[in-house]
C-alpha positions as CSV (number, residue, x, y, z in Angstrom):
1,X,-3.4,177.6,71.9
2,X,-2.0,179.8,74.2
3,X,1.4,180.9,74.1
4,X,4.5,180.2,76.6
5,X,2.7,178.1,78.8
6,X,4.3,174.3,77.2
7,X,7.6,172.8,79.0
8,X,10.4,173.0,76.8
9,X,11.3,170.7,74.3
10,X,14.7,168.8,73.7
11,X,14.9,166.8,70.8
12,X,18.0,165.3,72.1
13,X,17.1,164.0,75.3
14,X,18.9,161.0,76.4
15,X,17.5,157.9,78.6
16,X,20.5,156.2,80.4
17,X,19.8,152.7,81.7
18,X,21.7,151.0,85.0
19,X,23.5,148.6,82.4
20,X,25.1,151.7,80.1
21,X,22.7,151.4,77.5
22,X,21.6,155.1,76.2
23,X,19.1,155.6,74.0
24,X,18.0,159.4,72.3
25,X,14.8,160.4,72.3
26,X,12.7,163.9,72.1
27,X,11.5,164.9,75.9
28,X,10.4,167.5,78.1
29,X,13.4,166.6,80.1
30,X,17.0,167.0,79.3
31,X,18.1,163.1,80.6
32,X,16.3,160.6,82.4
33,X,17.6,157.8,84.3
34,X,16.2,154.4,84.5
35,X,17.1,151.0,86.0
36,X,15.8,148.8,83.3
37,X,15.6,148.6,79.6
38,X,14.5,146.8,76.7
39,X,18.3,145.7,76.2
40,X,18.6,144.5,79.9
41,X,14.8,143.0,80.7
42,X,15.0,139.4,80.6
43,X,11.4,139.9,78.6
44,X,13.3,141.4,75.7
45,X,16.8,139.1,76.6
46,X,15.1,136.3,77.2
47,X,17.2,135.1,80.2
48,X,16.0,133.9,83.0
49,X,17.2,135.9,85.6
50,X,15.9,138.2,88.8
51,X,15.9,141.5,87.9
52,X,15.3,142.7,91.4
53,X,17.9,141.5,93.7
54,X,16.3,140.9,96.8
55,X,12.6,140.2,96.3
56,X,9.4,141.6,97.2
57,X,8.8,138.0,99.9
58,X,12.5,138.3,100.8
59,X,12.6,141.9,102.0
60,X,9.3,140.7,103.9
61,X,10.3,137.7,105.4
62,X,13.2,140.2,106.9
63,X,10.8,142.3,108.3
64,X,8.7,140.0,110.1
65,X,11.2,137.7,110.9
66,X,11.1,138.7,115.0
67,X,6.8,137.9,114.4
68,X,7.2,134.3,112.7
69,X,9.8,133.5,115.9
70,X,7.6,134.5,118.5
71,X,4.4,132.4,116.6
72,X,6.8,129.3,116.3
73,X,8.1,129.1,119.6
């Protein structure tokens, strides 16, 4: 292999989650942020909650609000 051409390693790299959760792991990066994680993710929790809080047909439905208007009247 050659040499000095691979990213640094850290074996103490944290990942820090939106809800405070923090988790050490080895990485190429020093920290990494993410928004959910296997403590918060209704998969793993097993609530039944929205994780995003304004949707994918909500954020649409804003959008083209000014389009369905004009169709209707």
């Amino acid at each position: 292999m050659k040499k000095n051409i691979h990213p640094e390693y850290y074996d103490d790299a944290v990942i820090r989650c939106a809800c405070g959760n923090e988790i050490r792991v080895g990485s190429t990066r020093k920290e990494i942020r993410v928004e959910v994680c296997s403590k918060c993710h209704p998969f793993f929790t097993g609530e039944t909650r929205f994780v995003d809080t304004e949707g994918k047909i909500e954020k649409f439905m804003k959008k083209y609000a000014q389009f369905y208007k004009k169709e209707e009247a």
